[in-house]
C-alpha positions, -999 to 999 in steps of 0.1 A, spaced: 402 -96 -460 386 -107 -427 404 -117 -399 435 -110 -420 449 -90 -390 455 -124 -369 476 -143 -398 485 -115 -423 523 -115 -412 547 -145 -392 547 -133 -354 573 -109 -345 574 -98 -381 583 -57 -372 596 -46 -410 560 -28 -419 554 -17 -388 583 8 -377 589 14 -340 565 -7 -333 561 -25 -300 576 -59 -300 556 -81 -275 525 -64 -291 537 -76 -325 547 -114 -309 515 -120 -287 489 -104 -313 503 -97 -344 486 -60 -344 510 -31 -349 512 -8 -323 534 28 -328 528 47 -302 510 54 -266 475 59 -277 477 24 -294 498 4 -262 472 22 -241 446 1 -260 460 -32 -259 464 -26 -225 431 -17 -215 419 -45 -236 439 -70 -213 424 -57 -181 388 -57 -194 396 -94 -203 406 -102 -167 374 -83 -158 353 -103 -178 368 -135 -169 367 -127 -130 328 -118 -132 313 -152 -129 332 -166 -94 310 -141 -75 281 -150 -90 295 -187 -81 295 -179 -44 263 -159 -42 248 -188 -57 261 -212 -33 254 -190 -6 217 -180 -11 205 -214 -29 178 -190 -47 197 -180 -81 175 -202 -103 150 -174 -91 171 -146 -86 185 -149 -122 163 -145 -152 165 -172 -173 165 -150 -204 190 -127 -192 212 -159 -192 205 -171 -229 204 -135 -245 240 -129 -231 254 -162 -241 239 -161 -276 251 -124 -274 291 -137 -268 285 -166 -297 274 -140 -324 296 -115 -313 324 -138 -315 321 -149 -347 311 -116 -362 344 -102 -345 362 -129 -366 345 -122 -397 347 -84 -395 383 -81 -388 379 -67 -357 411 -60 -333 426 -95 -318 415 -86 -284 379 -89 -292 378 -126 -296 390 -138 -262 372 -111 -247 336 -123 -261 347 -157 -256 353 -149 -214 324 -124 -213 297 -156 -199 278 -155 -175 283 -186 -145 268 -218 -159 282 -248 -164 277 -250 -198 295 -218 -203 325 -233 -194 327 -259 -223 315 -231 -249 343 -215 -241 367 -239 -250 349 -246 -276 352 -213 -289 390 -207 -283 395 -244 -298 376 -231 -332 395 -200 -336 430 -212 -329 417 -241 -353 406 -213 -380 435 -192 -372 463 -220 -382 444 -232 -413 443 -196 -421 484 -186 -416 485 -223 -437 467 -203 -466 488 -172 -462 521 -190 -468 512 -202 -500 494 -170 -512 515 -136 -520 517 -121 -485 487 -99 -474 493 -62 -467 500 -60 -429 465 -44 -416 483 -26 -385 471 10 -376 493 46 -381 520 32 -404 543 60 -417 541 42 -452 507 58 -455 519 91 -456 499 120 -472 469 97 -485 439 119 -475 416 99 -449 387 85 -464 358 55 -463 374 20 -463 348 -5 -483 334 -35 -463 345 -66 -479 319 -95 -479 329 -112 -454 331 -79 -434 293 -74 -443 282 -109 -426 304 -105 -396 292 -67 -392 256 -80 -396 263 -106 -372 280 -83 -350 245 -62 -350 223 -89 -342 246 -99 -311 243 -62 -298 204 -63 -300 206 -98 -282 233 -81 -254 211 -51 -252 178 -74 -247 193 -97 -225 192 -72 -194 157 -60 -196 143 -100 -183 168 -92 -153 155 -55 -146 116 -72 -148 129 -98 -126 144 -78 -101 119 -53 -102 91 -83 -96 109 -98 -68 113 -59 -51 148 -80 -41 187 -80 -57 196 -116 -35 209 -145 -51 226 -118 -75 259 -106 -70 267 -73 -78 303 -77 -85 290 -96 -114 276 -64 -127 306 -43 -110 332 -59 -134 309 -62 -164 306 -26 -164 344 -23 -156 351 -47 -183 324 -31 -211 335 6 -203 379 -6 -202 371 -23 -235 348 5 -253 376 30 -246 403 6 -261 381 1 -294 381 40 -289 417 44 -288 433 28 -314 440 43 -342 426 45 -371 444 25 -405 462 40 -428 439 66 -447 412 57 -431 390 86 -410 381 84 -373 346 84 -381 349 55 -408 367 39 -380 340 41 -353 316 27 -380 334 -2 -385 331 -12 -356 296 3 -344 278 -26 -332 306 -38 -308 307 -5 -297 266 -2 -289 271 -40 -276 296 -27 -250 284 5 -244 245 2 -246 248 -25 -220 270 -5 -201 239 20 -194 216 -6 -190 238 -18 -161 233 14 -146 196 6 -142 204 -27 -127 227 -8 -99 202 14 -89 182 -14 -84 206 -27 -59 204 5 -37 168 6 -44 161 -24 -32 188 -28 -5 170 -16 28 142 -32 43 148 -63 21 141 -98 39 169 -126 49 182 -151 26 166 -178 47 136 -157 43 134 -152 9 146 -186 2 115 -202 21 94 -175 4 102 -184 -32 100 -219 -25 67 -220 -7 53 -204 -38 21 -220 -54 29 -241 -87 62 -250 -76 54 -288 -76 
C-alpha cells in the first residue's frame, strides 16, 4: 500500500477519478475533484518555492557578515537536515500526498552538502518510483488512492488500518518531527547567548514559516479518501502535521528574537572582530 498513490495508475489515467483536474492527474497522479482539493496542490507548490527560495538569503548574509559559522548553531543545522532525511522517507513509506516528497527534499538549510543530498534524494525516489510503476504493470492494477471519489458513495466514514509499511514510515515520520522540533531550540540558545540575530537572515525564517504554515493548510485541505473521517485523516498524517506546525511556533520565538535583539546591537565589523578575538579560538 505505501506510496501506492505515486504509481497506482499510468499518468493522465482520469477513468476513476471523474471530473477530475487533468494537469493534477498528469504532473502527480493524485485525483483532485473539486476547489478545496486544487486549492491544496496549489498551496503545496508555493510552499515548495518557499522552501526552496529560503537558503539564497541565508547565502548572502553569510557572505556578507563572514560570522555565520558563529551566528548559526551547528545543531540547528544537523537536526533540520536529519529532520528533511527522515521525513522524506517516512513520507514515502506512509503514503503521504506527492507534494510532500519534493518539499522535504528542498526544505535544507544553506550548506554545501545540502545541495548533493538533495539530488540524492530526488535521484532515489524517481529511482524507487519507476521500479515501483515496473511492479504495478505486471500486478492486477491497484485501486486508485485519490480523495472524494463519487464511487464511494454512502459507505459511512470510518478508521482506515495502517498497513506495515505505513507503520515504519509513520514512526519514521515521528522521529523526524521531534528532530525538526529540537533542531530550533540550539538556534534560540545561540541567539539568546550572543544577545545578537547577525550572520542570520531572517528571510530564511520568513519563508520557512511561509512555507511550513502554506503546506500545513494544504495537508489540511485535502480531502479525506473515500470513507475515511476527517479525524482519521488528520491522524494519518499527524507527525508531518506537528513537524510543520510545531516548528512553525517555534519560529515565532526566533522572530521575536530579531526585534528583541535589533536595537542597540553592534556592527558587523564589530561583532565579527569580537567573535574572532574570542579566547580558545586558536
Amino acid at each position: 500500500m505505501g506510496a501506492q498513490r505515486w504509481r497506482g495508475l499510468p499518468s493522465g489515467n482520469l477513468s476513476d477519478c471523474p471530473n477530475g483536474s487533468r494537469w493534477v492527474m498528469d504532473v502527480f497522479n493524485e485525483c483532485a475533484q473539486d476547489g478545496r482539493d486544487i486549492a491544496s496542490v496549489i498551496l503545496g507548490l508555493v510552499s515548495i518555492f518557499c522552501f526552496a527560495a529560503a537558503s539564497f538569503p541565508q547565502f548572502y548574509q553569510a557572505c556578507k557578515t563572514g560570522i555565520m559559522d558563529r551566528a548559526l548553531s551547528i545543531y540547528f543545522l544537523l537536526g533540520w537536515l536529519g529532520g528533511d532525511l527522515l521525513n522524506l522517507i517516512g513520507s514515502f513509506l506512509a503514503d503521504q500526498l506527492p507534494l510532500q516528497v519534493p518539499t522535504h527534499s528542498l526544505g535544507l538549510v544553506a550548506a554545501p552538502i545540502n545541495a548533493a543530498f538533495v539530488f540524492l534524494s530526488l535521484g532515489t525516489v524517481w529511482t524507487v518510483s519507476l521500479l515501483g510503476r515496473g511492479a504495478a504493470v505486471a500486478q492486477e492494477p491497484a485501486a486508485f488512492k485519490g480523495r472524494s471519489l463519487l464511487s464511494a458513495g454512502g459507505d459511512e466514514p470510518g478508521p482506515k488500518p495502517f498497513s506495515k509499511s505505513e507503520i515504519v514510515g509513520f514512526t519514521i515520520g515521528s522521529v523526524s518531527s521531534v528532530l525538526y522540533l529540537c533542531s530550533r531550540l540550539p538556534q534560540i540558545y545561540t541567539n539568546y547567548k550572543r544577545k545578537s540575530t547577525i550572520g542570520v537572515s531572517y528571510s530564511l525564517f520568513a519563508l520557512v514559516m511561509l512555507g511550513n504554515s502554506l503546506y500545513g493548510l494544504s495537508v489540511l485541505l485535502k480531502n479525506p479518501e473515500p470513507g475515511q473521517g476527517e479525524g482519521d485523516y488528520v491522524l494519518h498524517h499527524l507527525p508531518w502535521l506537528v513537524g510543520s506546525l510545531g516548528v512553525l511556533s517555534l519560529d515565532v520565538v526566533i522572530s521575536f528574537q530579531f526585534l528583541a535583539y535589533r536595537r542597540g546591537r553592534p556592527s558587523t565589523r564589530e561583532e565579527r572582530d569580537a567573535l574572532l578575538g574570542e579566547p580558545g579560538d586558536g
